[in-house]
C-alpha positions in Angstrom: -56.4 -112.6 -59.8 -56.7 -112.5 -56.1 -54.0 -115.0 -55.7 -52.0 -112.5 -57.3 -53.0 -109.9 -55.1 -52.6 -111.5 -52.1 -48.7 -112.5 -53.3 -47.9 -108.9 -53.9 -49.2 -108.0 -50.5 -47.9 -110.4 -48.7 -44.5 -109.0 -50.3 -45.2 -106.1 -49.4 -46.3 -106.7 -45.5 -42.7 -108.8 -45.5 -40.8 -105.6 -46.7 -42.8 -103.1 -44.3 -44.1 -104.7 -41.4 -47.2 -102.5 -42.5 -49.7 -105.0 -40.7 -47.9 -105.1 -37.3 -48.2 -101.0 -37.4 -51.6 -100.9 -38.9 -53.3 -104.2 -37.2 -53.3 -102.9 -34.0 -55.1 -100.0 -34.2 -57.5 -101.6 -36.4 -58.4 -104.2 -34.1 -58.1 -102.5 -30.9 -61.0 -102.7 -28.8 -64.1 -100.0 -28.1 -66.8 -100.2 -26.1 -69.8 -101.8 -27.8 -72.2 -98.6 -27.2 -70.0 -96.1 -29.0 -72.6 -94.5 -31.4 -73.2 -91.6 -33.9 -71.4 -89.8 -31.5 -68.3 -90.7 -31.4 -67.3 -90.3 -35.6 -66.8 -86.4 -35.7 -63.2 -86.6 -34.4 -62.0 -89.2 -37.1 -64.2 -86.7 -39.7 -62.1 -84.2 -38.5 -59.2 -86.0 -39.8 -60.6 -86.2 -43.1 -61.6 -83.0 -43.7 -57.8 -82.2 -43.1 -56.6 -84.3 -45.2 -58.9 -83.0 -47.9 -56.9 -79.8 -47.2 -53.6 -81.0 -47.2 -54.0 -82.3 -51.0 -55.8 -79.3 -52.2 -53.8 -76.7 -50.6 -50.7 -79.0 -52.7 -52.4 -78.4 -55.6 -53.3 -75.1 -54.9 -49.6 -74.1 -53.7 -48.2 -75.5 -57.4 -49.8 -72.3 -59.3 -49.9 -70.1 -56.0 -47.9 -67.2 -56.0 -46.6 -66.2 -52.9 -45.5 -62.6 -53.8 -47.6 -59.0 -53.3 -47.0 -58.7 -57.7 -48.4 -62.2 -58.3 -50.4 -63.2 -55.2 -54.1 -61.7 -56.4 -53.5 -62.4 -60.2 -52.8 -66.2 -59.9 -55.7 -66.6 -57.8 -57.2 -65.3 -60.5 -56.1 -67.2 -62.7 -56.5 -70.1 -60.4 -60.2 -69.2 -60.4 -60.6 -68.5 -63.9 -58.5 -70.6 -66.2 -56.9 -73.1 -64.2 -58.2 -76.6 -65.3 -60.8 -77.6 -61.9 -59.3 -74.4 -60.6 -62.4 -72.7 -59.2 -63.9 -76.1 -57.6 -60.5 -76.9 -56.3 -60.8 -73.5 -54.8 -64.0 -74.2 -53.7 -63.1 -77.5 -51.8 -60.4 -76.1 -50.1 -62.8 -73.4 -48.8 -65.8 -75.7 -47.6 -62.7 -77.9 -46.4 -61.6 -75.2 -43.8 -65.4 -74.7 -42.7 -65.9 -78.6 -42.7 -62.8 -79.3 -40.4 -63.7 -76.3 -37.9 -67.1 -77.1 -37.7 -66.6 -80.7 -37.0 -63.8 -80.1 -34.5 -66.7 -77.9 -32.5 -68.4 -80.1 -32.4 -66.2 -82.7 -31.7 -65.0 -81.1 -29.0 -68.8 -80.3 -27.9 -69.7 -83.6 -27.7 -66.1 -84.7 -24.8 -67.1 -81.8 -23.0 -70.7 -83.3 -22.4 -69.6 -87.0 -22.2 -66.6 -85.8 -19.8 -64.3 -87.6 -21.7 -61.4 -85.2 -20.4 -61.6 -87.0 -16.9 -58.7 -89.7 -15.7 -56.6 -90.9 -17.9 -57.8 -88.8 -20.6 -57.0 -85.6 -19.5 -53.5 -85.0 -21.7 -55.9 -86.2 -24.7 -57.7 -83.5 -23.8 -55.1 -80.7 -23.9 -53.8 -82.2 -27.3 -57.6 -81.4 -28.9 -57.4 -78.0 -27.2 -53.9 -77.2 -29.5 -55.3 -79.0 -32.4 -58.5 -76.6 -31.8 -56.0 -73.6 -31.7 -53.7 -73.9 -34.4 -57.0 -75.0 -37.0 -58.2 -71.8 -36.6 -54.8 -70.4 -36.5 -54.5 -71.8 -40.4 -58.0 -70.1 -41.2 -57.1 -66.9 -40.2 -53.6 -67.1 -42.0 -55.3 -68.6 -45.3 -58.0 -65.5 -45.3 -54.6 -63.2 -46.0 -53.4 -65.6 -48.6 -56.2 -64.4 -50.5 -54.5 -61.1 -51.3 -57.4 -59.0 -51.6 -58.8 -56.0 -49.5 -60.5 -58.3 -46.8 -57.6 -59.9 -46.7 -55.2 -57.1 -46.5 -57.1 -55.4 -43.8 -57.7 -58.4 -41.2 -53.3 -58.5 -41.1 -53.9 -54.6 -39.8 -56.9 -55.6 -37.6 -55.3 -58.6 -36.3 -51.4 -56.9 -35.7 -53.4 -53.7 -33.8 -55.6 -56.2 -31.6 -51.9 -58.2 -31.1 -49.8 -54.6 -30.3 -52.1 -54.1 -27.6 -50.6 -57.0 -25.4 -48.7 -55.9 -22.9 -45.2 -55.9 -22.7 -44.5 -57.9 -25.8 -47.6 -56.3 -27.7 -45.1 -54.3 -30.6 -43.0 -57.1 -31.2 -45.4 -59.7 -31.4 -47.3 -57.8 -34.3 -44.0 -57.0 -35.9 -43.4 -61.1 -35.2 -46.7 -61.0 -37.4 -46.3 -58.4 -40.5 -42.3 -60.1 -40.8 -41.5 -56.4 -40.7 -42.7 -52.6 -39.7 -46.0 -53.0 -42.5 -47.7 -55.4 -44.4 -45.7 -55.8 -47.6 -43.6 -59.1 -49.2 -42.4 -60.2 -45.8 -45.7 -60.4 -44.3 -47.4 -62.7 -47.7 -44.4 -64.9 -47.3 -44.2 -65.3 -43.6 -48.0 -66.2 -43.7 -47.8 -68.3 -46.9 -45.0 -70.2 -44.8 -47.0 -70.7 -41.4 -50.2 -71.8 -43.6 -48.5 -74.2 -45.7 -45.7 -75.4 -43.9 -45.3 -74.9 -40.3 -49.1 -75.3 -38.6 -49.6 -77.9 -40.6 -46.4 -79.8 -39.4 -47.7 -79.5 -36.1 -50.9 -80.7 -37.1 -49.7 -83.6 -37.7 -47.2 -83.9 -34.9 -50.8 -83.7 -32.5 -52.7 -85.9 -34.7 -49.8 -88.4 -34.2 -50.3 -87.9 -30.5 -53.5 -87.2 -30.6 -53.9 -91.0 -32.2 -51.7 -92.5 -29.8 -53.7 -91.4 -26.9 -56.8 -92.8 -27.6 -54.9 -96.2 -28.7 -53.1 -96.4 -25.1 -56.0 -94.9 -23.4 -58.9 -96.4 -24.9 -62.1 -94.7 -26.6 -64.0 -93.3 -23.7 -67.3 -95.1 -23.0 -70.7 -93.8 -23.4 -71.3 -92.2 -19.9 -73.9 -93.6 -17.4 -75.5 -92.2 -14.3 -74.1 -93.4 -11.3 -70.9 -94.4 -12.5 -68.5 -91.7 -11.7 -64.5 -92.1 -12.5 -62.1 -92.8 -10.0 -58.5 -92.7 -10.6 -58.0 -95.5 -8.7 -60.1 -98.0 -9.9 -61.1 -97.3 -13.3 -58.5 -98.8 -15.7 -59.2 -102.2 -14.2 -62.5 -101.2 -14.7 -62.5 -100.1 -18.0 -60.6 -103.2 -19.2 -62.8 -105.4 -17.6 -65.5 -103.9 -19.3 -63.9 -104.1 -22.8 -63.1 -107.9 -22.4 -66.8 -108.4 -21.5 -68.8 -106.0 -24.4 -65.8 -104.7 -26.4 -65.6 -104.8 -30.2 -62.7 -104.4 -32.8 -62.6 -101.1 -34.3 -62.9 -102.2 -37.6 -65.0 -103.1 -38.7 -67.5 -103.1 -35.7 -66.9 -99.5 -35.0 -64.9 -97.9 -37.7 -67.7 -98.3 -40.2 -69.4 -95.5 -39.1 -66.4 -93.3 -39.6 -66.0 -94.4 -43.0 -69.7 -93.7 -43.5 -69.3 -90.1 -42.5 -66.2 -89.4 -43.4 -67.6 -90.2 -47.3 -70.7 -87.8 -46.5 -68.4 -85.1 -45.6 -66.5 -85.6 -48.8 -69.3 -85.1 -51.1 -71.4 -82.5 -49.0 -67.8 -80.6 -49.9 -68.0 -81.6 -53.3 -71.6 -80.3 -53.5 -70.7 -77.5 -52.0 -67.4 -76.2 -53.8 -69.7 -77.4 -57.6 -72.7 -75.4 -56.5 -71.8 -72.4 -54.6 -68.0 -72.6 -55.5 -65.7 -70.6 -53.7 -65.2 -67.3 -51.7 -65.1 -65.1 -54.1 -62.2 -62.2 -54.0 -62.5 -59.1 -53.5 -61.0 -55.9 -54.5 -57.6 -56.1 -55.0 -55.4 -55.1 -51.7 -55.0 -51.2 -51.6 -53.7 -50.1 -47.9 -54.5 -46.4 -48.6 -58.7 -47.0 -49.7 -60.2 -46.1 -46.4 -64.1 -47.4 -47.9 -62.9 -50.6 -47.2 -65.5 -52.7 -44.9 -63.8 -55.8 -43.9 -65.2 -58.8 -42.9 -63.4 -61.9 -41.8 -64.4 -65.7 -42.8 -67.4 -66.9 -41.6 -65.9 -68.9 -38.7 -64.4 -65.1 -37.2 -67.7 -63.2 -37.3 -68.7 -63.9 -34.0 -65.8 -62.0 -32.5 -65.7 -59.3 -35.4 -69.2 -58.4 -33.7 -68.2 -58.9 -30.2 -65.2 -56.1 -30.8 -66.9 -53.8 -33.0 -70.0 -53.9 -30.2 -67.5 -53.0 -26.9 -67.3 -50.1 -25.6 -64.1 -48.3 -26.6 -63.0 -48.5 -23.0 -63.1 -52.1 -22.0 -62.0 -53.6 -25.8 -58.2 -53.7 -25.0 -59.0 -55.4 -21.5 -60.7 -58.1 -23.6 -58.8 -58.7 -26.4 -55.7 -59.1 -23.7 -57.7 -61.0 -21.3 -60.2 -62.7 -23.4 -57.9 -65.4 -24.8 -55.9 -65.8 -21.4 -59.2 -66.6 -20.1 -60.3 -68.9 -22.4 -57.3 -70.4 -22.9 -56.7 -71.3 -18.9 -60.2 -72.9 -18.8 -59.8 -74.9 -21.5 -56.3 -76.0 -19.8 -57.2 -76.0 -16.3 -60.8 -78.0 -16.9 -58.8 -81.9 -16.9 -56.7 -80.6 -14.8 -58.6 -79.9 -11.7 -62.4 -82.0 -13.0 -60.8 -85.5 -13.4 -62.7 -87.6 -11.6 -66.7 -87.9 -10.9 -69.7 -88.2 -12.7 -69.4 -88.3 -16.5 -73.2 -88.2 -17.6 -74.5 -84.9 -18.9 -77.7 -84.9 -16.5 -75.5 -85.0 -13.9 -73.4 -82.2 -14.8 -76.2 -79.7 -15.7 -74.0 -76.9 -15.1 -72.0 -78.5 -18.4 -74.8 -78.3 -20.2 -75.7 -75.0 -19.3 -72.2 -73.8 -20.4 -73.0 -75.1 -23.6 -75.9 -73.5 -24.2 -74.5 -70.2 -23.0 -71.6 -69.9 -25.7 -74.2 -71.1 -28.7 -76.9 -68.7 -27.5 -73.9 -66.0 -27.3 -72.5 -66.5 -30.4 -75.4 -67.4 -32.7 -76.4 -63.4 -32.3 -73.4 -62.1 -32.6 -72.6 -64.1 -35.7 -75.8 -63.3 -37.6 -74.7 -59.6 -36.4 -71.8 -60.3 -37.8 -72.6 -61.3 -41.2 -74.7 -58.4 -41.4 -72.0 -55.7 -39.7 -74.6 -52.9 -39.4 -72.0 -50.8 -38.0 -69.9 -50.5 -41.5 -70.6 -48.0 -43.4 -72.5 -49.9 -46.8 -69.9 -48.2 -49.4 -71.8 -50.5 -52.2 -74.9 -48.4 -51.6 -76.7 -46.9 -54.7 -78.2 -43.4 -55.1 -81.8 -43.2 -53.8 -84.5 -44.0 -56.7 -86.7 -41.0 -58.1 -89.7 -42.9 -56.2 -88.3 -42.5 -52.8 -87.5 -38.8 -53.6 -90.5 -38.2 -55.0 -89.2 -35.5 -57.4 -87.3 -35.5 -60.2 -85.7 -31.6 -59.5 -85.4 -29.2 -57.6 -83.9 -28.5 -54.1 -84.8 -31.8 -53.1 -83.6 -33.6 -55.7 -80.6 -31.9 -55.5 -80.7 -32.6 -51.7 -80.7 -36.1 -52.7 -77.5 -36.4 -55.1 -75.7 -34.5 -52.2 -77.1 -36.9 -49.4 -75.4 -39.8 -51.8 -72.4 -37.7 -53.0 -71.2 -36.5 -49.6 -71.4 -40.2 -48.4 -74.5 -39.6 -45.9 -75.9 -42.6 -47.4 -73.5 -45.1 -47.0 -74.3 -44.8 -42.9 -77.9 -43.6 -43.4 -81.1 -46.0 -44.5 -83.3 -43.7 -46.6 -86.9 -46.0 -47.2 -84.9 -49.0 -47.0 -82.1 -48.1 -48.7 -78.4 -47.2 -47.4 -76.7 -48.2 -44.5 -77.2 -48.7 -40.6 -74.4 -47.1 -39.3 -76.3 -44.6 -38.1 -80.1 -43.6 -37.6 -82.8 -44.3 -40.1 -83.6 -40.7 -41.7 -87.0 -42.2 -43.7 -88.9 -40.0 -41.2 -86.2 -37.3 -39.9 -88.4 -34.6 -41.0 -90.8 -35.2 -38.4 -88.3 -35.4 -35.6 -86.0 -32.6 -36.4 -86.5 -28.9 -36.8 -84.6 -27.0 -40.1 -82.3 -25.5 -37.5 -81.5 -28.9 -35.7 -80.9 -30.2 -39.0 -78.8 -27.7 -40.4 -76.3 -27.6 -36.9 -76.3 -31.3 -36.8 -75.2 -31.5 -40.8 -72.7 -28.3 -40.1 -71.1 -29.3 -36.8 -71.4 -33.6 -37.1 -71.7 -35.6 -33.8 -70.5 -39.0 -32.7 -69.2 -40.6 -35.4 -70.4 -38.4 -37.7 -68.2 -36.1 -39.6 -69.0 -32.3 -39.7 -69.5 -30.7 -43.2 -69.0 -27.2 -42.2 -65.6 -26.9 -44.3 -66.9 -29.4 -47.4 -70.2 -27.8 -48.1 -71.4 -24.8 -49.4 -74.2 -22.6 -47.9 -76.6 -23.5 -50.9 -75.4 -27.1 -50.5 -76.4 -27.1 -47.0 -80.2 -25.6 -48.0 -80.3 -28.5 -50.2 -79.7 -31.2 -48.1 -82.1 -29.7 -45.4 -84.7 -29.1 -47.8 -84.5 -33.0 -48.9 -84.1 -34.1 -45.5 -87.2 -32.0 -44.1 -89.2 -33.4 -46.8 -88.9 -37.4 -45.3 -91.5 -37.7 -43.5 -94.5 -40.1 -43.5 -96.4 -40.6 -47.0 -95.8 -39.1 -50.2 -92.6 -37.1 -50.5 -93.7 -33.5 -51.1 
């Protein structure tokens, strides 16, 4: 049987020459020490290849049109054979891949693996880095639904405020003057077709940048780069402790490359996958939207500026970032490597993670959007059952008070918690504040009647501490 095997390879190898193009990179040589470290950027690649076939398999009963977009997601989910875990693996798939890139990216920073001659390998991570979360944010509108929908307004009014080119380039984005058929198809196009071309394109490069330039070596204190002497140095030390990359080294990527499969297997079975929302309706103003997971940091960080200084950074934020990221190989290519050296690396580190771990978990929980999903007050918490309190109550949910208002736990936290507002304000503060609004409250001098106004102060004076009278 093997003889066999081996005769229809050997064919095969004549035909293609597919051992001179694979044998080299297999058996080109890495430093010895490269550890645990070192496999997140080759798990990167997996976890994009696990997109590229399910996003095929998803695209062959997609619909790319505003009529069929939302209902054969639905049926995707819901009747499709494997539909909802192929769903599901395609959505752990995006978090895999942007979470391993991180830290992928992480990890060079530390080990200053940007410095001489690695610096263009470098700026081909930092637009691999770009254009993956490029793809997340176009797949969140490929979704159809009212997250979805609003995120393309969000996303064109943060681009309209560039200067200069700020209205085309969010017409560039809609594929028109409004979200509408253009926009799903110009999106469906960039997430399926065209950033995933130029995935690959990097990759390729990507690849043959580590092959000519070797797999950067474990750093060591005391031994900082020089341009001029360290390719001799580096080959020297891969003819003395160098090791083929398979299988010496490459058994480790295979290792965790497989966990990463089946932690998104688990994953998409278990939790399965975002689910959708409500379907897209441009003209319901209750809608709270709330990006992918891998956004929420800088949903918080907007929503949290003051009005005043948000276009500065939303303009300047990205140049910023951007010309760090560029300039960083550019003008820090030589010197120490180790991260004890470089404490000011680490403390850069540190920095972002401490920054955007908060604003995440702020994020997720968007306490400045109104809680539209918030449910009438319980008779316990009003403590009566009628009355002008009770009446008080049905208006404070009615009028909307409650979906910005915590009442005893319940509501939102838009604005103040009113559990004890009887004790802080008079009847007359609370009637002006109810009649003539303030901040981002509304006034309800026009919408409510005079006995609708006693009401509501009547149940509003009666939250104080203890009992409810």
């Amino acid at each position: 049987m093997m003889g066999i095997v081996r005769s229809i390879w050997d064919w095969l190898d004549d035909r293609t020459g597919f051992s001179e193009l694979v044998g080299p990179i297999a058996s080109h040589p890495v430093p010895r020490k490269s550890t645990w470290a070192y496999v997140f950027g080759s798990a990167t690649l997996v976890a994009f290849l696990l997109q590229v076939i399910t996003g095929i398999a998803l695209a062959s009963a997609y619909v790319p049109a505003t009529d069929g977009a939302y209902e054969s997601l639905q049926y995707i989910t819901n009747q499709a054979p494997f539909g909802n875990l192929l769903r599901g693996l395609h959505n752990f798939g995006a978090s895999a891949m942007i979470v391993l890139m991180g830290i992928h990216m992480i990890r060079t920073y530390l080990y200053a693996a940007y410095k001489f001659p690695r610096e263009v390998n470098w700026l081909s991570g930092v637009v691999l880095f770009a254009v993956t979360l490029a793809m997340g944010f176009t797949g969140q509108l490929l979704r159809w639904d009212q997250d979805g929908l609003w995120s393309i307004f969000i996303a064109t009014g943060m681009a309209g405020r560039m200067p200069v080119v700020g209205p085309q380039l969010a017409q560039f984005i809609l594929g028109g003057e409004t979200v509408g058929a253009s926009t799903l198809s110009r999106f469906f196009s960039f997430h399926v077709f065209f950033i995933p071309a130029i995935i690959f394109v990097f990759i390729a490069i990507h690849i043959g940048l580590v092959l000519r330039n070797g797999i950067s070596e474990p750093p060591q204190m005391g031994q900082p780069v020089n341009p001029k002497t360290y390719r001799s140095w580096y080959h020297d030390l891969l003819k003395r402790e160098g090791v083929p990359f398979w299988p010496d080294a490459a058994w480790r990527d295979v290792l965790f490359g497989v966990a990463v499969i089946v932690v998104v297997f688990l994953l998409a079975w278990l939790v399965g996958p975002a689910p959708l929302g409500a379907p897209p309706d441009p003209t319901n103003l209750n809608a709270s939207p709330r990006p992918d997971w891998y956004f929420l940091w800088l949903f918080a960080a907007l929503a949290l500026l003051p009005g005043w200084i948000e276009t500065y950074v939303i303009v300047l934020g990205p140049v910023v970032i951007g010309a760090a990221l560029i300039l960083l190989p550019l003008l820090s290519n030589r010197g120490e490597r180790h991260p004890l050296r470089r404490p000011w690396a680490i403390g850069i580190v540190l920095a972002v993670l401490v920054t955007i771990a908060p604003l995440w978990v702020l994020g997720s929980r968007s306490p400045w959007s109104p809680d539209f999903s918030a449910q009438p007050l319980t008779q316990a918490s009003v403590g009566v059952a009628s009355g002008p309190i009770a009446q008080g109550a049905q208006l404070f949910y009615d009028k909307g008070c409650q979906y910005c208002h915590q009442i005893d736990g319940q509501g939102g936290q838009r604005g103040p918690d009113l559990s004890t507002v009887g004790e802080r304000l008079s009847h007359n503060q609370l009637t002006v504040r109810i009649l003539g609004g303030g901040d981002l409250m509304p006034a309800f001098a026009d919408t409510l009647m005079p006995a609708e106004v006693d009401d509501l102060v009547a149940f509003l004076e009666s939250r104080k501490r203890g009992p409810s009278q």
